[in-house]
N, C-alpha and C positions, 0 to 999 in steps of 0.2 A: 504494500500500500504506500503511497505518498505520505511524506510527513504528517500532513494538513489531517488533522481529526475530521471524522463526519459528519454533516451537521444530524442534529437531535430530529425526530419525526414531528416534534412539537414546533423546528425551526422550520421547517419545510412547512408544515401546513401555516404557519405564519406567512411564511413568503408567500407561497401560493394565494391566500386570501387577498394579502395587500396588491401583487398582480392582478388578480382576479376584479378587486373593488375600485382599479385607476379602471379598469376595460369595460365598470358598469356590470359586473356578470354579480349576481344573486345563486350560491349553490343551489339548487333542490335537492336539499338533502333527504333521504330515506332509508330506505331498508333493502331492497335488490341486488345492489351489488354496489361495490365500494371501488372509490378513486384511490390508486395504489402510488407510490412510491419503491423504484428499484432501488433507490440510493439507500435508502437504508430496511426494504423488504416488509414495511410496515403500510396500512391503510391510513388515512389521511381524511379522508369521508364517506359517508355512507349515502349514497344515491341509491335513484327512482329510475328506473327503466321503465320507457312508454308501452303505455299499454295498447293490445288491438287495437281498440275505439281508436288512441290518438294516431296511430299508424294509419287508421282509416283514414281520419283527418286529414291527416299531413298531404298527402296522396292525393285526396279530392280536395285540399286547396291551389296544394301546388298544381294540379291539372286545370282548375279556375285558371287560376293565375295566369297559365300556359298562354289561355286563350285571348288574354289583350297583352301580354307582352311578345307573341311572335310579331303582332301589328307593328308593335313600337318602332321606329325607323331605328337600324343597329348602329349608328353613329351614337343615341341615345343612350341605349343598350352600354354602349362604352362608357359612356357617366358615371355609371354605377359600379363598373367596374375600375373603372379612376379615381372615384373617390374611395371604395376599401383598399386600392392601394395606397394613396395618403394614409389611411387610419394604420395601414399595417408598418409604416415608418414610423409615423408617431408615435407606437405602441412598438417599438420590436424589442425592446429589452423586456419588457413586461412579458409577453409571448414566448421569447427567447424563456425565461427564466420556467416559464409554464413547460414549453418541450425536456426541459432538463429533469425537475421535479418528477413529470411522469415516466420520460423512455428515457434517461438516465445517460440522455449524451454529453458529452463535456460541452463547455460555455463556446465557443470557436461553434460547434460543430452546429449547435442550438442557432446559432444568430446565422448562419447559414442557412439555415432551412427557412427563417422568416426571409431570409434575404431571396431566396426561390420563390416566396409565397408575392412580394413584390415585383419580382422579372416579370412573371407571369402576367402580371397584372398588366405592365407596363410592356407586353406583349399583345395583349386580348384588347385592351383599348387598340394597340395598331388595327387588327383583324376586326376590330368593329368595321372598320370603315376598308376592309378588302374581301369582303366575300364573295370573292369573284365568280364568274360564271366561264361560259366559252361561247362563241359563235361558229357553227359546224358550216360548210359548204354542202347545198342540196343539190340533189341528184335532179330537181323540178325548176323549169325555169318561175320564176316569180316568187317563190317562196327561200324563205330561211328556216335554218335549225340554230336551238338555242338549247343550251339546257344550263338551269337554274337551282339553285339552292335555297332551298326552306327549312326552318328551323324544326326541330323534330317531334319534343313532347317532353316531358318529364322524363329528367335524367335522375336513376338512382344511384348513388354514389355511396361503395363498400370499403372504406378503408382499413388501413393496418396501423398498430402502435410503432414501427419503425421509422417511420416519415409520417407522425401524425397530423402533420399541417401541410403541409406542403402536396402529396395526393391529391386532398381534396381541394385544394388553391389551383392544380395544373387540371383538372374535369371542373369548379366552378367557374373560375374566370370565363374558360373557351366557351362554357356553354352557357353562362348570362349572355355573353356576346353574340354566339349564335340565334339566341333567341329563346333557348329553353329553360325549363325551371327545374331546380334540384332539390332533392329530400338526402340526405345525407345521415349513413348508418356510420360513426366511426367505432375505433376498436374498443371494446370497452374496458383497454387499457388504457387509457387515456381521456377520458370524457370532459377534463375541465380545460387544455386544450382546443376542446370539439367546441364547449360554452362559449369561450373567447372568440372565437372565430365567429361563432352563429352571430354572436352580438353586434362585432364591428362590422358583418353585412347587414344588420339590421338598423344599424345608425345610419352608413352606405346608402340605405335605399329613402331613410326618410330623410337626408339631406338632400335627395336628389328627387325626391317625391316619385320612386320606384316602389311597387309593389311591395309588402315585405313579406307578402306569401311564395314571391319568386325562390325562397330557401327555406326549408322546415331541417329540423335538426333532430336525430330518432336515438334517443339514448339505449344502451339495451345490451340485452347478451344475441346471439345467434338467433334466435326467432324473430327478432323487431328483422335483422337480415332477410330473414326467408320470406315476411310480408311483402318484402320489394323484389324478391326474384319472382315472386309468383302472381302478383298484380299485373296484369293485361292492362293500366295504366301507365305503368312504366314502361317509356318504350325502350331507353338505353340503361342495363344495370354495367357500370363501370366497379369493376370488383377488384382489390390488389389484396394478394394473400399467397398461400401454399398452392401448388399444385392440384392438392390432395381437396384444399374449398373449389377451385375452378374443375374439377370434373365435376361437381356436384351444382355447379350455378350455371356452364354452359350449356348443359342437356335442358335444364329446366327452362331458362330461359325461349331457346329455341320451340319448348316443346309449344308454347304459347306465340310463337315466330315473333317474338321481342327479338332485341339487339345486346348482344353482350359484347364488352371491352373487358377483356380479364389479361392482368399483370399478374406472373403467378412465379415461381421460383426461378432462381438461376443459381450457378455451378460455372463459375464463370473461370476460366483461366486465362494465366499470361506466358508468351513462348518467349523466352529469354533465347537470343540467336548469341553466336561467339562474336558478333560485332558489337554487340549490343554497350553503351554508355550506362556502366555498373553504377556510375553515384549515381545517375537518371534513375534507373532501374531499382534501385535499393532501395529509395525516396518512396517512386512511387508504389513497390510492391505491398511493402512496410502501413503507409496508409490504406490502401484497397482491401489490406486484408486485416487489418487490425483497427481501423478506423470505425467506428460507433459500435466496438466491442463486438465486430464482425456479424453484425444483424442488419447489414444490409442487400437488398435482394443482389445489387452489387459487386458486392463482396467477393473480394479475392479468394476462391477456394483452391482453386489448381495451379501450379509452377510446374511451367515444364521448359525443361533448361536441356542447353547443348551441354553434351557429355565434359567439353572440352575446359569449360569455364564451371561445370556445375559442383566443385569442391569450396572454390576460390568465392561464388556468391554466397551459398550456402553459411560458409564462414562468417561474409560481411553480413547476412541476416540473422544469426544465430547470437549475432555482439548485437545487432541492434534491438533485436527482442529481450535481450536479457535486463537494457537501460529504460525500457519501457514504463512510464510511471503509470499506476494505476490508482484507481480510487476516485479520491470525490468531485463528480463533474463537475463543480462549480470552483475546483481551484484550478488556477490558471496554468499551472504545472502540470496536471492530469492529460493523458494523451487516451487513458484508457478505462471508461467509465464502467457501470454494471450491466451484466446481464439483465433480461428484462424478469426475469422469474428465478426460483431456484429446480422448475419444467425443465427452463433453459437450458441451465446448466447438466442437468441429467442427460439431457440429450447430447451434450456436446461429452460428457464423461462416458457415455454410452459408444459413441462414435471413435472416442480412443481407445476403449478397451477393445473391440471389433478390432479397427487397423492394427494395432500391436500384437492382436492374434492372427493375423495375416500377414506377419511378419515386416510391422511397418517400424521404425524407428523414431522416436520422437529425439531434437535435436535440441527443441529450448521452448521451455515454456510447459503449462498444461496443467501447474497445480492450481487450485483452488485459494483464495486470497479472504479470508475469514478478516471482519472485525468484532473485537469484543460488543463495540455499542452497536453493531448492525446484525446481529446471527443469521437474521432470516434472510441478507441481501446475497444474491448472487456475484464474486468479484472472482473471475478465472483468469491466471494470465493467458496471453494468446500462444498460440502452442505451433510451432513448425513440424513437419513430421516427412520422415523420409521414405519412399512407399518405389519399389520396385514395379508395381504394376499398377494399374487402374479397375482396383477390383471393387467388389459392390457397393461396400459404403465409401469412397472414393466418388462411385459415380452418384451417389446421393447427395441431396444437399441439407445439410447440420447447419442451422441457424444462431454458427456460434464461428469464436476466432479459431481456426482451423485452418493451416493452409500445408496441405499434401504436396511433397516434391518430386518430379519425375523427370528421367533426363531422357533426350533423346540422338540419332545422329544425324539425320534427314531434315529437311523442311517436309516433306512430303509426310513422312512419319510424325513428326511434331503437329501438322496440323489433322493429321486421323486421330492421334490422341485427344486433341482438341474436342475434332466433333464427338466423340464418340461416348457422349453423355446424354439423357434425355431432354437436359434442358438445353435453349438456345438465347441468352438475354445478354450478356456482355463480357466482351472479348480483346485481348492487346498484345502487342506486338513489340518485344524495344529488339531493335537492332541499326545501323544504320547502313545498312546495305537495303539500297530503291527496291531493287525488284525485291525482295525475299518481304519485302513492304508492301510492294503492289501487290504479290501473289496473295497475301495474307488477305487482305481487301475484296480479291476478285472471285469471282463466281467457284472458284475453286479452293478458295479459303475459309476462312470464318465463317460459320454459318447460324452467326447469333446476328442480332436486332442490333446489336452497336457492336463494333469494330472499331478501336485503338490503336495508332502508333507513337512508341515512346510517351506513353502514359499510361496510368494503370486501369483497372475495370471501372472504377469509382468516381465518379464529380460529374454527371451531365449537367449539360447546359441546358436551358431552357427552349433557345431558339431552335435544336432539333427534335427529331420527332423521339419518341423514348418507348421500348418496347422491345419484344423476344420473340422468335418462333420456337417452337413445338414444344413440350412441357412449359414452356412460360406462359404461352396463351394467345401467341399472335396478336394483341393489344397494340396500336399506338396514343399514345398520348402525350400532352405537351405542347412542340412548335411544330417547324414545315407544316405540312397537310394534316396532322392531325385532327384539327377542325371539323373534318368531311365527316368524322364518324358521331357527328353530336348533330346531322343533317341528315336530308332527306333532297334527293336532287329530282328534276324534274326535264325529262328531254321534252320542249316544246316546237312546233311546226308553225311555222306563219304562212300563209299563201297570202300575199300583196297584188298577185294579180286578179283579171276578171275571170280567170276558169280555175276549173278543179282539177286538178292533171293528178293521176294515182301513182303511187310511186311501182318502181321496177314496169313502167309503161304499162300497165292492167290495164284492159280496157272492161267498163261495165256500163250498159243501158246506154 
């Protein structure tokens, strides 16, 4: 652990409240389940999970709503999303301090993700006023093809306690903008988070004399979820979680022919080539995979190194995990906060004792990090581990600091190791040789949703699109295009002339 003592669960629910009371949020405290703290594994308050009834609610106003805000001209639209941008500057230490309290990321990493929840924002006011269409060339004299974008219906929105703000900031922004309105389930490890959020678009709308049934906000365990998968009112459920929730949300969704956008696991690795720039590479491998105490979908899990160089790195991460400070997110010295549960860490203890019976080697790291004043908090160091093959828990992904090393001789071989996981979400490359760059890139390379060079899996950007194929869930969301999937497009026909001419020359009556 870091020097720095951990604060008390009585200083934490302090903070929290006095956060909570600059942002105007009121807890509803109850009996359902309670706002937890991983920094020290204690509960904080006791909350009310909505019930049916208000699920019905929420549902049938946000579908009200729907119906005069697709009207709304989307320039407008962008107001309201400009101004929860203001509120979320105004307000990011307060916010910031709320992410840390609940998912237990250090202070850097917290003001980070407000600082995403702002991009966004100051993204989607752009896209107010770019919803562009296209103009097609008809095969008919006289006539044009157009097709058009229209905003879509109530978006339900499923997030996770790992990016508790930020999720729902890259699916609300885009889709106030596009024109639709959202009911939002977040995880309910983190609910007072979710309060602060709901609120500053709730000031958002009435400064800007928007709707404020455009966002309902559904507190709850797993069932207020299943309201919104299986509601034929919702037309897009935007789900980010396990693999294992996304088979369970994409069948049902469809079975209703809704829309799902499901972000689901990744197992992401990095191929370390013999060109590759080692202090580059150390920097970045060291945060992707030990970075928010290795709980992000993210997250560096696989190192796969040329044979030539794989003694020589190995070494330089095995000194720098061992300097690693851990403990409490809010000193500035901490690099490496808590796990989210003491589930967490079972699983990630589970996942060592597997590879070391499959003859993996751990190189540094992997014990468990106990405070006296904290018993119940989860604090592991991150754990390097040397794995001769890619065998099954390898190809799994452990929602913990874990990162498996494997070397290889080939580019060719390096990147089948690569794919040969069921997940496809994010991927990197350090070397500085071009091609064995391009290769990595091109159609015969990577075959996850983001590809890297000379950086690690971890830090997107907002301005691209953000997303995985196959166990991940094909999801985009974010920037570029992602837009399109919070719409409904429309191919339209004009005929400007005085006849009717059918298309492929049909001729009738």
């Amino acid at each position: 652990m870091t020097g720095t003592a951990l604060p008390t669960t009585d200083e934490l629910r302090a903070r929290a409240l006095s956060a909570l009371g600059t942002l105007g949020v009121t807890v509803p405290e109850g009996g359902d389940f309670s706002a937890r703290s991983p920094i020290t594994g204690d509960d904080l308050f006791g909350l009310r999970a909505a019930t049916a009834a208000e699920a019905e609610a929420a549902v049938a106003e946000a579908r009200t709503a729907f119906l005069t805000w697709r009207t709304t001209p989307a320039p407008r639209r962008g107001e309201l999303v400009r101004r929860l941008g203001e509120l979320l500057r105004e307000h990011k230490s307060d916010l910031a301090d709320l992410v840390t309290i609940e998912a237990g990321k250090i202070r850097s990493e917290a003001l980070g993700e407000v600082q995403e929840m702002i991009d966004i924002c100051d993204f989607a006011v752009g896209l107010s006023r770019q919803l562009y269409g296209r103009t097609i060339a008809s095969e008919r004299p006289g006539h044009r093809l157009a097709e058009t974008w229209h905003p879509l219906g109530v978006v339900g929105v499923i997030s996770a306690f790992n990016f508790p703000a930020a999720v729902w900031s890259w699916n609300t922004a885009v889709a106030l903008a596009c024109g639709d309105t959202v009911v939002w389930k977040p995880s309910e490890r983190t609910p007072l988070i979710s309060l602060a959020c709901d609120r500053l678009l709730a000031r958002a709308a009435e400064d800007v004399g928007a709707p404020r049934e455009v966002h309902r906000l559904l507190l709850g365990d797993r069932a207020v979820g299943e309201r919104l998968v299986d509601d034929p009112r919702v037309a897009l459920v935007s789900a980010t979680g396990s693999t294992r929730m996304g088979r369970e949300v994409g069948p049902r969704v469809a079975a209703r022919f809704g829309r799902s956008l499901l972000e689901l696991g990744g197992n992401n690795a990095a191929i370390v080539a013999p060109s590759a720039d080692l202090d580059l590479a150390v920097q970045g491998i060291v945060f992707a995979a030990a970075g928010t105490a290795g709980q992000r979908c993210t997250t560096l899990r696989r190192l796969i190194v040329h044979r030539d160089i794989a003694e020589t790195l190995t070494e330089r991460l095995t000194a720098a995990y061992r300097k690693l400070p851990i403990g409490d997110p809010f000193d500035e010295n901490t690099l490496v906060g808590p796990l989210i549960s003491a589930v967490a860490l079972e699983a990630m203890n589970s996942a060592l004792a597997r590879v070391q019976a499959q003859g993996g080697k751990v190189l540094a790291g992997g014990n468990r990090r106990l405070s006296e004043a904290a018993p119940q908090a989860a604090y592991a160091e991150p754990v390097l581990v040397r794995v001769d093959e890619q065998t099954d828990v390898v190809k799994e992904e452990t929602f913990a600091p874990i990162l498996y090393v494997l070397t290889y001789d080939t580019l060719e071989e390096a990147i089948a190791l690569h794919n040969d996981v069921p997940q496809g979400l994010s991927s990197s490359i350090f070397t500085r040789d071009q091609q064995e760059a391009e290769i990595f890139l091109s159609a015969a390379g990577s075959d996850c949703g983001i590809a890297n060079v000379n950086i690690g899996t971890s830090g997107a950007e907002i301005g691209g699109a953000f997303g995985g194929e196959k166990d991940t869930g094909g999801g985009r969301e974010s920037g570029s295009d992602a837009w399109k999937a919070y719409m409904r497009s429309a191919t339209n026909t004009i005929n400007y002339s005085s006849e009717l001419s059918l298309a492929q020359n049909v001729s009738f009556l």
